[in-house]
LOVO-447079 format. One record per residue (C-alpha): y, z, x; residue in three letters; residue number from 1. Coordinates in Angstrom, 1 decimal, decimal comma, always signed. Layout:
N
[site [Y; Z; X]; ALA; NUM],
...
END
This chain:
346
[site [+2,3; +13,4; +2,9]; UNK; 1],
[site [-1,1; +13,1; +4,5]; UNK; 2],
[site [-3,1; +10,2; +3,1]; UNK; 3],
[site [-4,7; +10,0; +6,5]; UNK; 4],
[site [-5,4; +13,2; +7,6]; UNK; 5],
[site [-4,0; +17,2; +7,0]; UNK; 6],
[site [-1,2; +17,2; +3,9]; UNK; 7],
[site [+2,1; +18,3; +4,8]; UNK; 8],
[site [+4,9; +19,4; +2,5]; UNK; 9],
[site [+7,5; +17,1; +2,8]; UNK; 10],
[site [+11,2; +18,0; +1,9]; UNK; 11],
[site [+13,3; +15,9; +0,2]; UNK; 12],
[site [+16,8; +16,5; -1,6]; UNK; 13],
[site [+18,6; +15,5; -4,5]; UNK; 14],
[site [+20,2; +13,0; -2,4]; UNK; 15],
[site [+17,1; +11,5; -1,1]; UNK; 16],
[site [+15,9; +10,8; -4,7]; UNK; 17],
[site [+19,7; +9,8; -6,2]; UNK; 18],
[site [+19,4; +7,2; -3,6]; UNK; 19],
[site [+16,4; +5,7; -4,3]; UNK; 20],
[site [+16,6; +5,7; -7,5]; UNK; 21],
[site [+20,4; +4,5; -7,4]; UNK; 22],
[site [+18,3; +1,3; -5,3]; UNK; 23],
[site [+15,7; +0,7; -8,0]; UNK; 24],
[site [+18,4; +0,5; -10,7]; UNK; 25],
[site [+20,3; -2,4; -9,1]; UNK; 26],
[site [+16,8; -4,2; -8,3]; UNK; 27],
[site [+15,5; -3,9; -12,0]; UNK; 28],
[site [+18,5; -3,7; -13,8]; UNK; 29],
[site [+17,3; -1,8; -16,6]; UNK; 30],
[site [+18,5; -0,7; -20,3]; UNK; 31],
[site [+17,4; +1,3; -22,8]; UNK; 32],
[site [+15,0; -1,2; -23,7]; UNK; 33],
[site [+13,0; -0,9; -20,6]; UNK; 34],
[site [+9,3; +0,7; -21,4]; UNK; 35],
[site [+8,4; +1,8; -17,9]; UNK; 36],
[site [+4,7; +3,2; -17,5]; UNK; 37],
[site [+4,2; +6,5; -15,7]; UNK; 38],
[site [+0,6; +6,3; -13,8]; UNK; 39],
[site [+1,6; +7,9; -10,5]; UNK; 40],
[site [+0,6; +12,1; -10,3]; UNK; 41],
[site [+3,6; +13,9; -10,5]; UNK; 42],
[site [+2,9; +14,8; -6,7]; UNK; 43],
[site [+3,1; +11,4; -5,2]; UNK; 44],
[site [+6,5; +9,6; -4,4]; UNK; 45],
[site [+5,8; +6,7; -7,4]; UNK; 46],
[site [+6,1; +9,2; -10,0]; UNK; 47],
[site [+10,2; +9,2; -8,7]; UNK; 48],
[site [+10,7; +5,4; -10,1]; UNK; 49],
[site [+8,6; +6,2; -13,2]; UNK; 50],
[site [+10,6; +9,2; -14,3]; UNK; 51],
[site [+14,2; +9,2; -13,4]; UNK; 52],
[site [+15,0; +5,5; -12,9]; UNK; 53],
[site [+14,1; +5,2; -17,1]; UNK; 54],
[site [+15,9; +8,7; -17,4]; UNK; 55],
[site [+18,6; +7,8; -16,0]; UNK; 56],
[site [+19,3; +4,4; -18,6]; UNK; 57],
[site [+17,7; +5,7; -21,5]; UNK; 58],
[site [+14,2; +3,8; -21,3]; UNK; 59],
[site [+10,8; +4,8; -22,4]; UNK; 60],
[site [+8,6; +6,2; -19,9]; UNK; 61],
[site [+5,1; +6,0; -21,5]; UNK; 62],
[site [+2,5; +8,5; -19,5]; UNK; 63],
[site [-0,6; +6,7; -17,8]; UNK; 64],
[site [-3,0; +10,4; -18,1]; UNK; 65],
[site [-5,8; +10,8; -15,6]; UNK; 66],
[site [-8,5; +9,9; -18,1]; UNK; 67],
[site [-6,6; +6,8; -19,6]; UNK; 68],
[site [-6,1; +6,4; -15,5]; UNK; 69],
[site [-9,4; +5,9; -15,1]; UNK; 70],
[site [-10,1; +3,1; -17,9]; UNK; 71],
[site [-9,0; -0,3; -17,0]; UNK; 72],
[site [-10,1; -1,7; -20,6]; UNK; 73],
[site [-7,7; +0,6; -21,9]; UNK; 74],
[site [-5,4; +0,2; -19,8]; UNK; 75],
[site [-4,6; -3,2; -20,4]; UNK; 76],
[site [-4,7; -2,4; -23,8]; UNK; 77],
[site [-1,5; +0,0; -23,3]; UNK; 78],
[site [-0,1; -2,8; -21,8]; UNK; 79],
[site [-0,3; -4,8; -24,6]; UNK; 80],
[site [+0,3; -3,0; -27,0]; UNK; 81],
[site [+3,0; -0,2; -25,9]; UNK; 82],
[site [+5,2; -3,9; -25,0]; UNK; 83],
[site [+5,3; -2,2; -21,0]; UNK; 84],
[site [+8,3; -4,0; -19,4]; UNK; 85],
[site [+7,6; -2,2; -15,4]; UNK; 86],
[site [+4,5; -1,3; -14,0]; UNK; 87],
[site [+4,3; +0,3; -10,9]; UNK; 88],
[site [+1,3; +1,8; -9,3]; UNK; 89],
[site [-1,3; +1,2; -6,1]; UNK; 90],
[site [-3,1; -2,3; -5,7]; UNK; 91],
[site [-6,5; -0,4; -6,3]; UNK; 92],
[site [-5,3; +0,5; -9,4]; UNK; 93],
[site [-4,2; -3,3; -10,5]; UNK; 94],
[site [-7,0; -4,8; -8,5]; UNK; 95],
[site [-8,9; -2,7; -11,2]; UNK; 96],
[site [-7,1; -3,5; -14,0]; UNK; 97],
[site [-8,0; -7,1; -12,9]; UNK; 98],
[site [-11,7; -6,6; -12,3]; UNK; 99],
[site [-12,4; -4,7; -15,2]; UNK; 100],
[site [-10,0; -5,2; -17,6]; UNK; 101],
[site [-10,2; -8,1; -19,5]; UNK; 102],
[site [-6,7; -9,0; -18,6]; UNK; 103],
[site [-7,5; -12,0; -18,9]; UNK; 104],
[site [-7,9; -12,4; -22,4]; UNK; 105],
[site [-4,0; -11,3; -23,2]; UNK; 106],
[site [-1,0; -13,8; -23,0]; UNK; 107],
[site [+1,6; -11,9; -24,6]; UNK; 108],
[site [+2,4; -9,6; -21,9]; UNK; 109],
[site [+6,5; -8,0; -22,0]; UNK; 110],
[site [+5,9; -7,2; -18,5]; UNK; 111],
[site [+9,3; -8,1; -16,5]; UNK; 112],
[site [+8,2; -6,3; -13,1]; UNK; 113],
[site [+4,9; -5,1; -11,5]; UNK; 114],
[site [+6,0; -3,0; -8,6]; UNK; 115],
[site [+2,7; -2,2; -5,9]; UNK; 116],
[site [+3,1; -0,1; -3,2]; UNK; 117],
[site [+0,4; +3,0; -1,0]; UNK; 118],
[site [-1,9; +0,2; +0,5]; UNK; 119],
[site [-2,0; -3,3; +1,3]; UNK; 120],
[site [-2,8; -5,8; -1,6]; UNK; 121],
[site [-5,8; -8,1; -0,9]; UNK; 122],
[site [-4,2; -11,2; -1,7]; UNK; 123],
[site [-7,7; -12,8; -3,8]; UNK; 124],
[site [-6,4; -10,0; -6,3]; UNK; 125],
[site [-2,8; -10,5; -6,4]; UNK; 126],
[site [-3,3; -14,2; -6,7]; UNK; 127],
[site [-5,6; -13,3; -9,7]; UNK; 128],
[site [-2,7; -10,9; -11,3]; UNK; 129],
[site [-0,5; -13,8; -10,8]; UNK; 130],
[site [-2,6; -16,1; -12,9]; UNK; 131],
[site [-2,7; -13,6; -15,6]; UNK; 132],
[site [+0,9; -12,2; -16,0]; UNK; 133],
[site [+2,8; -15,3; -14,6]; UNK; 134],
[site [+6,4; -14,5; -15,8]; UNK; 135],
[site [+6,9; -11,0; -14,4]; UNK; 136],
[site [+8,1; -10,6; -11,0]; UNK; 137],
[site [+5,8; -9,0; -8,1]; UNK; 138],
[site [+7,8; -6,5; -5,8]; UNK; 139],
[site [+6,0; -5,4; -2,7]; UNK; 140],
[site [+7,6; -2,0; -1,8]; UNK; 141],
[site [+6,6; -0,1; +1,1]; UNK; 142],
[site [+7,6; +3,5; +2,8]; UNK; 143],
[site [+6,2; +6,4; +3,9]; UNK; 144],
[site [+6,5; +9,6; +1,7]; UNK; 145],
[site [+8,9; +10,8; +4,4]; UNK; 146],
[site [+11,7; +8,1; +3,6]; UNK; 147],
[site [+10,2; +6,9; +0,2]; UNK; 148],
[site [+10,8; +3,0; -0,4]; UNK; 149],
[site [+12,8; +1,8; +2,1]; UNK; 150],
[site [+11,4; -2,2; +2,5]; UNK; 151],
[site [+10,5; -4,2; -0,1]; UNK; 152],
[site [+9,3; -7,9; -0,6]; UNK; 153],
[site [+9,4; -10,3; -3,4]; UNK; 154],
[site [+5,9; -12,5; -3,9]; UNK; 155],
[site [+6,5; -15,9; -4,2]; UNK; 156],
[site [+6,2; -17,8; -7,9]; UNK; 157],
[site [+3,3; -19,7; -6,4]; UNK; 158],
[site [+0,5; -18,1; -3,5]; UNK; 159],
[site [-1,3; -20,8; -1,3]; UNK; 160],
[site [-4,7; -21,3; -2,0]; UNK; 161],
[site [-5,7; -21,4; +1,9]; UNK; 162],
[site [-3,5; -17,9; +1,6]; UNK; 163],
[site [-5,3; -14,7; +2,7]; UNK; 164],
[site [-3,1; -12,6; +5,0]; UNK; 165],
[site [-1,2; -9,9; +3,4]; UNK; 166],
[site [+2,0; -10,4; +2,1]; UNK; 167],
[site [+4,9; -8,9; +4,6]; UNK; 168],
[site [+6,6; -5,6; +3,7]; UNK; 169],
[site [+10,1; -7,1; +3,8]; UNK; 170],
[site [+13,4; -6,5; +3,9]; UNK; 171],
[site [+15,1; -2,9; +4,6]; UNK; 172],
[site [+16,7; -1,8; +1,5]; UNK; 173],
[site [+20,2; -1,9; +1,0]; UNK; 174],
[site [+20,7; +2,2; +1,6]; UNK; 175],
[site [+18,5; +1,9; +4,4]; UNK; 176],
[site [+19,0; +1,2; +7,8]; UNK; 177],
[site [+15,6; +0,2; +9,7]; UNK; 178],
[site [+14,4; -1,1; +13,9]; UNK; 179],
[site [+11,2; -1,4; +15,7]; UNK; 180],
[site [+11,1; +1,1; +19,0]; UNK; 181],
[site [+8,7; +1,3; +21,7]; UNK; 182],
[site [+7,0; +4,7; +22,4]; UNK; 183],
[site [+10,0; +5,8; +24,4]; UNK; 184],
[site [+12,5; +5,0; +21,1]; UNK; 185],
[site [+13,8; +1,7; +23,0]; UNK; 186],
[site [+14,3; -1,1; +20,6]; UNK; 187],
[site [+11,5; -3,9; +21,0]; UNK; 188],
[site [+12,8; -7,5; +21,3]; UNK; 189],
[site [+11,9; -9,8; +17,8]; UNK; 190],
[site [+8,8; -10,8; +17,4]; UNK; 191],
[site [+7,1; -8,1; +19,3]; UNK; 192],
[site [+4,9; -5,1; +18,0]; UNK; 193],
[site [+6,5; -1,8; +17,9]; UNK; 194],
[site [+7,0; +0,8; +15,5]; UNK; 195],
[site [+9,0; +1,2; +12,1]; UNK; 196],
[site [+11,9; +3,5; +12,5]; UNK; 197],
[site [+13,6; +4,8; +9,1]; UNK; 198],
[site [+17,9; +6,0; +8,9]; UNK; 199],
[site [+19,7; +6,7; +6,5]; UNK; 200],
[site [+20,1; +8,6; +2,8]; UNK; 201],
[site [+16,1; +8,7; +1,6]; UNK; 202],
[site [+14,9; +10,5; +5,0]; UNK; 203],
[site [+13,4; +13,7; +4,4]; UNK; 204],
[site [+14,7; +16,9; +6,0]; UNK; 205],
[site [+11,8; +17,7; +7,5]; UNK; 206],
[site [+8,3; +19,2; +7,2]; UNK; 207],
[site [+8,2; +22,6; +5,4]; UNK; 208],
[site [+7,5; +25,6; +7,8]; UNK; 209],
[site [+6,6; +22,8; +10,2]; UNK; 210],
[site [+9,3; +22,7; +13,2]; UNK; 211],
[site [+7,4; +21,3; +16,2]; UNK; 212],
[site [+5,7; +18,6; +13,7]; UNK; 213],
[site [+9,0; +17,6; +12,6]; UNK; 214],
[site [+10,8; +17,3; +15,5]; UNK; 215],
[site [+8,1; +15,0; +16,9]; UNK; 216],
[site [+8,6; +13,1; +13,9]; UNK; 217],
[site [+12,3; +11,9; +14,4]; UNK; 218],
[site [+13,6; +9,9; +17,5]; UNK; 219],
[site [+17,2; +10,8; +17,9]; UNK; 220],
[site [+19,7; +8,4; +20,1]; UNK; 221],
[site [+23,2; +7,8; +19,4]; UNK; 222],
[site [+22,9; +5,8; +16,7]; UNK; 223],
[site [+21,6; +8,8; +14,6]; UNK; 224],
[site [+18,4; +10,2; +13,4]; UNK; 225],
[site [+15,0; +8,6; +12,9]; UNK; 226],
[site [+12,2; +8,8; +10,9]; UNK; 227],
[site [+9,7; +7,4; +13,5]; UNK; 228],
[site [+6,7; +5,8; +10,7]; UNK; 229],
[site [+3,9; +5,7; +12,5]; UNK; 230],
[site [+3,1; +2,1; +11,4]; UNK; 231],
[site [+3,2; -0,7; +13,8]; UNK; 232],
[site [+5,3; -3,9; +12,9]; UNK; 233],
[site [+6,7; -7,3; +13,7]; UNK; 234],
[site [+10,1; -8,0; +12,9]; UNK; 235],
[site [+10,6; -11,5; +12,1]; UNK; 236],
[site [+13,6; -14,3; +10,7]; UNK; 237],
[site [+15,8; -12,5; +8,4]; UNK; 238],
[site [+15,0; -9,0; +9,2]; UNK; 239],
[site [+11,6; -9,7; +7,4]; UNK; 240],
[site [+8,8; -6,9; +8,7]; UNK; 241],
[site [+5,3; -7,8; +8,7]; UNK; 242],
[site [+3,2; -4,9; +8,5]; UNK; 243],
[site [+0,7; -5,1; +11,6]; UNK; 244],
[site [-1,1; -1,8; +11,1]; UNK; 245],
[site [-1,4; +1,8; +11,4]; UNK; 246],
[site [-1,0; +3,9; +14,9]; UNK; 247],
[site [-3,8; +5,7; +13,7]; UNK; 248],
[site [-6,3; +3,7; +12,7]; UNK; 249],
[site [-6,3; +1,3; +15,7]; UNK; 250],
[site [-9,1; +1,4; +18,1]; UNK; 251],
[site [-10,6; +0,5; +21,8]; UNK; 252],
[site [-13,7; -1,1; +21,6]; UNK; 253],
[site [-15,3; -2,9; +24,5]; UNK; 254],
[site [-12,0; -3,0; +26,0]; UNK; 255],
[site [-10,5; -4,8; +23,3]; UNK; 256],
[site [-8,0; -3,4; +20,8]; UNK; 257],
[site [-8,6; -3,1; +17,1]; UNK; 258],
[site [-7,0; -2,7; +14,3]; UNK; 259],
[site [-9,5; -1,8; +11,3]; UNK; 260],
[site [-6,9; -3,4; +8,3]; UNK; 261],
[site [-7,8; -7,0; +9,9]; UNK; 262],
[site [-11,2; -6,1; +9,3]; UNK; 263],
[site [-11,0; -5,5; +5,9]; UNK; 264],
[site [-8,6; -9,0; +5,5]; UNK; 265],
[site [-11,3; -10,5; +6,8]; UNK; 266],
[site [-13,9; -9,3; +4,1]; UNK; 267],
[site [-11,8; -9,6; +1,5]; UNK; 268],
[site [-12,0; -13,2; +2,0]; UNK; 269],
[site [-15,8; -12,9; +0,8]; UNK; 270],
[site [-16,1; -13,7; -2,9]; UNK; 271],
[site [-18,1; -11,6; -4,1]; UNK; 272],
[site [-16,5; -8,2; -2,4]; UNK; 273],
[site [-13,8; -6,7; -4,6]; UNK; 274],
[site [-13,1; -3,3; -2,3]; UNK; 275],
[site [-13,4; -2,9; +1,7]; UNK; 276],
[site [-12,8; -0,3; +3,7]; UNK; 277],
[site [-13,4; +0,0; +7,6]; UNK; 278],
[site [-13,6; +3,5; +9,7]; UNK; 279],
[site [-14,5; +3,9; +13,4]; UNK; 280],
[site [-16,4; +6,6; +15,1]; UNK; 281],
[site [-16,4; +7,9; +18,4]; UNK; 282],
[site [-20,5; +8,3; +19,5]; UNK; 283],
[site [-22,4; +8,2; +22,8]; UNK; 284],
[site [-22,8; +4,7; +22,9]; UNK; 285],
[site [-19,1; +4,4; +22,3]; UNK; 286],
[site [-17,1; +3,0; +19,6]; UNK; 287],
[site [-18,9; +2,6; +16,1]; UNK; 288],
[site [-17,1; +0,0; +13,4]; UNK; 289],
[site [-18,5; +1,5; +9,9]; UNK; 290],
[site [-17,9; -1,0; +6,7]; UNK; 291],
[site [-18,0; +0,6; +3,1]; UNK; 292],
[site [-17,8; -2,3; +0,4]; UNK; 293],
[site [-17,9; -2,5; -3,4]; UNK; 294],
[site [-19,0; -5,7; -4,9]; UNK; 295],
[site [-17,7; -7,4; -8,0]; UNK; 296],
[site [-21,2; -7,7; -9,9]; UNK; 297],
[site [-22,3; -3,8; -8,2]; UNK; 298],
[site [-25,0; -5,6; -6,4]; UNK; 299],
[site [-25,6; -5,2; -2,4]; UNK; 300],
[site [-25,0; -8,5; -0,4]; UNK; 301],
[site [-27,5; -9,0; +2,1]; UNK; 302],
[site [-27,2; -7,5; +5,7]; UNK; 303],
[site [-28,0; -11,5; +7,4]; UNK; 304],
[site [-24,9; -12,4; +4,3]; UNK; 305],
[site [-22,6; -10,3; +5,4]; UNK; 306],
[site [-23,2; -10,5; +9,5]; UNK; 307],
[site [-22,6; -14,0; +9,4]; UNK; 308],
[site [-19,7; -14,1; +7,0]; UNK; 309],
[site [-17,9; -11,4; +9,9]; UNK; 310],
[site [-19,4; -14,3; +12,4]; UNK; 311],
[site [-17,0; -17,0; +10,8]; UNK; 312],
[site [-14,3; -14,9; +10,3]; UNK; 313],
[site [-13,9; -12,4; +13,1]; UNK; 314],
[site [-14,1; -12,5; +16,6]; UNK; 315],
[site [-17,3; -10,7; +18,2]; UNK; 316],
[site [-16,2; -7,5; +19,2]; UNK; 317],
[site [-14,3; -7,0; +16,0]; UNK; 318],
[site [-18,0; -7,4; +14,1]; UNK; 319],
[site [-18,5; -4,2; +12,4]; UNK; 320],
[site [-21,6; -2,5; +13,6]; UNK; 321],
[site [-23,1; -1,1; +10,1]; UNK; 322],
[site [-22,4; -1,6; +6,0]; UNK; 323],
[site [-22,7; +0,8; +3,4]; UNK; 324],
[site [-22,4; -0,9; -0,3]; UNK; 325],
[site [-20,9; +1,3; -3,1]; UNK; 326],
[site [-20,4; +0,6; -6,6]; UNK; 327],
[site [-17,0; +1,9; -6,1]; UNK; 328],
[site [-14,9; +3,3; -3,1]; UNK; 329],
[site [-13,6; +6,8; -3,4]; UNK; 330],
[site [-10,1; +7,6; -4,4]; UNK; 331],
[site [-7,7; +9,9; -2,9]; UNK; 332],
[site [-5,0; +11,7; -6,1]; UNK; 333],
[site [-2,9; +8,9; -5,7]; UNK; 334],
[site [-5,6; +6,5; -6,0]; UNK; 335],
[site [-5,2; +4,9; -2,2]; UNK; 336],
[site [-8,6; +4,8; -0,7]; UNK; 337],
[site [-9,9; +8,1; +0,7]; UNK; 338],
[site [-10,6; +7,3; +4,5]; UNK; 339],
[site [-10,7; +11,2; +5,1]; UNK; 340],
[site [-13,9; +11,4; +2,7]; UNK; 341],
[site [-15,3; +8,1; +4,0]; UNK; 342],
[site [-15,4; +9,7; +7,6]; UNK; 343],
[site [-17,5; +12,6; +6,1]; UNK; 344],
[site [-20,3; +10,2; +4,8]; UNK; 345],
[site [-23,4; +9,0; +6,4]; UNK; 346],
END
């Protein structure tokens, strides 16, 4: 665990993994037909779907290697041709795939389910997936390292076209048990910001050789021990959580509060950007919104371009101060963004 700042070994058990993976096989229902791809390193939490949910009904598990990893063209190819039935990866890796490749030009696609999970998924490039590979399903899962998937979300057949918030995280799973608490561990009324809280048979055990951090990671009450996330959420009609933001990469500004995901929503809606990232930095003139972008033909937009599409689309003191254009953003080893190398550069 540690996407956003120092790793941490996390523990998990048999039983953490038996349960999860007990979950995935009543959602996907799979047989020894399945042909499941394997993209995620065998340290991230994906890689548990891709290699014992197909081991345990006899499927194909076909191996997605760094350097094929790397090479959307290909990529689809694979698809295509190895008949996938589950794919299951990060958004930057599909939003890829669509970019770059040539998706479009298949229609014969076996997939059943693409699975997405690590980072939100713009919705410009889910709505473009969609278009694509129509007849599988989409399954939003979400969860921490710590508990691995414990909500997930079914996109609908059809997006709006006037859609561009983020799809919501969802539903606890069914061997879950999830709340949103305050910072004291209180429960916060529906409807109200608070964070995720995670019980039940996928919590970890702890942090290895890491007491203190993992006791501040659990609230404990009568109602048993939990995995406090660290994301901030809204609970909403039938248990559905909308995902509102990380503790950690909210900011003061000008007195106003800021969460650095809306940003990015907000730029995504541009057409031309296909990858967005926002930082903030503490200087002596105060708070400093930085913007790294990729564009979809690896040009630069225009500085005046950009400052008044943030002018229609955010408030004023959410206007980043500063763009950087790349002609892609960097990758962590489980291809999320990399904030923690973003912060290094100028």
């Amino acid at each position: 665990s540690g996407s956003t700042g120092q790793p941490k070994g996390v523990m998990l058990t048999h039983r953490n993994g038996s349960s999860y993976v007990d979950w995935c096989s009543d959602i996907l229902a799979p047989d020894e037909n399945g042909r499941f791809s394997s993209h995620a390193p065998f340290h991230f939490d994906l890689s548990i779907l891709d290699i014992f949910v197909p081991l345990k009904h006899g499927a194909t598990v076909f191996l997605i290697g760094e350097e094929l990893g790397k090479n959307p063209t290909r990529m689809a190819s694979v698809i295509a041709e190895r008949r996938l039935t589950v794919w299951y990866s990060t958004p930057s890796v599909l939003t890829l795939l669509v970019e770059h490749g040539s998706l479009d030009a298949r229609d014969d696609h076996a997939l059943r389910f693409i699975l997405f999970a690590g980072e939100v998924f713009p919705v410009k490039h889910l709505r473009r997936l969609k278009a694509v590979v129509p007849r599988a399903r989409y399954l939003n899962l979400y969860g921490p390292t710590e508990t691995n998937v414990c909500t997930h979300y079914e996109i609908p057949q059809t997006i709006a076209e006037d859609r561009s918030a983020p799809f919501p995280i969802g539903r606890a799973c069914s061997h879950v048990k999830a709340r949103v608490i305050d910072a004291n561990g209180r429960d916060v009324p529906r409807g109200q910001e608070g964070e995720l809280a995670i019980s039940g048979a996928p919590v970890m055990l702890g942090y290895w050789n890491m007491p203190e951090r993992t006791s501040a990671a659990f609230h404990v009450d009568s109602s048993g021990r939990w995995y406090r996330t660290g994301d901030v959420v809204i609970e909403g009609d039938g248990g559905v959580y909308t995902f509102r933001g990380r503790r950690d990469r909210m900011v003061k500004r000008r007195g106003y509060r800021i969460e650095l995901g809306e940003i990015e929503t907000a730029l995504y809606r541009h057409p031309a950007i296909s990858e967005v990232a926002a930082i903030a930095r503490s200087e002596e003139s105060g708070v400093s919104i930085k913007v790294f972008y990729a564009s979809r033909d690896g040009h630069a937009l225009s500085l005046i371009e950009l400052k008044r599409f943030c002018a229609h689309n955010l408030p004023a003191y959410m206007a980043p101060d500063w763009f950087s254009h790349r002609q892609l953003l960097p990758k962590t080893s489980t291809d999320k963004i990399d904030y923690q190398h973003l912060m290094r550069m100028e």
